[in-house]
C-alpha positions in Angstrom: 166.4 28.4 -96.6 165.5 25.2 -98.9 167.0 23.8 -102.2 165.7 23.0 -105.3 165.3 18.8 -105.5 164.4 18.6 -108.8 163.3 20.8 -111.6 160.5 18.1 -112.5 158.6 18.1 -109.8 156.2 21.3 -108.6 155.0 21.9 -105.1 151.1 21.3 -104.9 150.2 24.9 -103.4 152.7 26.9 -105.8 153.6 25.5 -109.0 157.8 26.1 -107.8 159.9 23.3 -108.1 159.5 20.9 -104.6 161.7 21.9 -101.8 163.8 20.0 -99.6 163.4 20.8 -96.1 167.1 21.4 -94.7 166.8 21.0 -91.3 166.3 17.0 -91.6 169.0 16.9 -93.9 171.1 18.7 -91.7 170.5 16.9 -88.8 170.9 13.7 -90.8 174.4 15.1 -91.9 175.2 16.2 -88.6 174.3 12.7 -87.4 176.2 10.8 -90.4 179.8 13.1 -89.7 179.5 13.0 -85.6 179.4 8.6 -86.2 182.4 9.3 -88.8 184.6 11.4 -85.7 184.0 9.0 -83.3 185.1 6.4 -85.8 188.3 8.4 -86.5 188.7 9.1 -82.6 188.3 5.2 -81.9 191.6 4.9 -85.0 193.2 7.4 -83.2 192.9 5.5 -80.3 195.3 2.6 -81.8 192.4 0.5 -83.6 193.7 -0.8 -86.9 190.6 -0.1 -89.0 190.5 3.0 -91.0 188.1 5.9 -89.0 185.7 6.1 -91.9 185.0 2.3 -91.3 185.0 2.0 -87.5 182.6 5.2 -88.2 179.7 3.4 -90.6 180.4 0.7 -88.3 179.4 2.9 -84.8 176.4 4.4 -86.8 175.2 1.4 -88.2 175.5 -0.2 -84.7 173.4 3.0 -83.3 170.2 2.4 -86.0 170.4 -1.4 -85.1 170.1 -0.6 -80.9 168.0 2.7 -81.8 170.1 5.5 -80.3 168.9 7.0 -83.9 166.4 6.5 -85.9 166.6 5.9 -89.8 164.5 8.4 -90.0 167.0 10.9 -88.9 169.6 10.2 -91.2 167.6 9.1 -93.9 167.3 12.8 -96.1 171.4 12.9 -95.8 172.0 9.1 -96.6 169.7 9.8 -99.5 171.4 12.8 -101.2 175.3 11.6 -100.3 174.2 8.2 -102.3 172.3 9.9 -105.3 175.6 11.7 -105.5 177.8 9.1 -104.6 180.1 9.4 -107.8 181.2 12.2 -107.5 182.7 11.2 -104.5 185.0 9.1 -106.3 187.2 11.6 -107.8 188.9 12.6 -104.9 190.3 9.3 -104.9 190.3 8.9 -108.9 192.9 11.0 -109.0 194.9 9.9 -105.9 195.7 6.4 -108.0 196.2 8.4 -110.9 199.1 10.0 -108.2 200.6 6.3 -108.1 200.1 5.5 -111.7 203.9 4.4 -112.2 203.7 2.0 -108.8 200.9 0.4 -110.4 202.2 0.1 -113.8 205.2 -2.1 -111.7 202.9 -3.9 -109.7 200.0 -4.5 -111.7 199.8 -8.2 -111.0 200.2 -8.3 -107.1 197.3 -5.8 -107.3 195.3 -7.7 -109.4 195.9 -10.7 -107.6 194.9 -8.9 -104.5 191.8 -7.5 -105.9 190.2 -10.9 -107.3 191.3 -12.9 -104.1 189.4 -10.4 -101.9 186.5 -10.0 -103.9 186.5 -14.0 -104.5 186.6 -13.8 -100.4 183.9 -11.6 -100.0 181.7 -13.4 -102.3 181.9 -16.6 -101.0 181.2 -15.4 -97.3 178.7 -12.8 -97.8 176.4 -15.2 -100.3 176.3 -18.0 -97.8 175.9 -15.5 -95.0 173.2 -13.9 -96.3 171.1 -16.8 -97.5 171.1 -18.3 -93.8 170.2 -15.1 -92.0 167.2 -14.8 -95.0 165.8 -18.2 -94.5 166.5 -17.4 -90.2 164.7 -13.8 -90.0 162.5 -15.2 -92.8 160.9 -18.2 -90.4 161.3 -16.4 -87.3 158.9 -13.5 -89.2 156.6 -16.1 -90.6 156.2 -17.8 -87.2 155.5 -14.2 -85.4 153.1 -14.1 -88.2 150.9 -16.9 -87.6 151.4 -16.3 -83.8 153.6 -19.4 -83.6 156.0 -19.9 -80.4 158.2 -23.0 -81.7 156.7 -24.5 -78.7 155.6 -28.0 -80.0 152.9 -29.6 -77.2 
């Protein structure tokens, strides 16, 4: 069984619309929810970080030591980010639940919401410009063959 990707684009032997393969997607989405259980059974556990973190977390932990591959999970990742606002309206509508709290609080919230992003800014920029020019020298050296050994 496949589905239709997109009505644009035809298969080269048919003239159908192209097919995506489901068995990578499903492995990839079988992947992606097993990482998101174990996060939720490591919350469970007493861990105060929400499951659906301390899941991303886990997988992204298992592509960086290669238990999986981002091959794997790739197809999934793919369609869940094309799609990705949909996704939203779940919780859309759960603020719209609490729209009377924040009509009271409104400027605690806001408060909140500049200070963290102001907080996230100011250490992801920096962080990410160091560990640019690191990997960036360290790939440059392994380019030219260079140790760092000065003789």
């Amino acid at each position: 069984m496949c589905m239709f990707v997109q009505s644009g684009t035809q298969c080269a032997s048919e003239g159908r619309p192209k097919r995506l393969k489901v068995a990578p997607l499903f492995g990839g989405l079988v992947t992606i929810f097993v990482a998101l259980a174990a996060g939720d059974l490591v919350h469970s556990a007493g861990v105060p970080v929400p499951g659906s973190v301390l899941g991303m977390v886990l997988l992204a932990v298992a592509l960086a030591v290669r238990i999986t591959r981002p091959a794997q999970v790739r197809p999934a990742a793919n369609i869940l980010t094309r799609n990705m606002s949909i996704l939203f309206v779940p919780a859309g509508v759960g603020v719209m639940t609490y729209a009377d709290t924040i009509a009271r609080a409104w400027l605690p919230i806001l408060l909140a919401i500049v200070a963290s992003t102001t907080l996230v800014l100011v250490i992801t920029g920096p962080l990410q410009q160091r560990l640019q020019r690191r990997l960036g020298t360290a790939s440059a050296k392994a380019r030219r063959g260079d140790s760092g050994d000065t003789q």
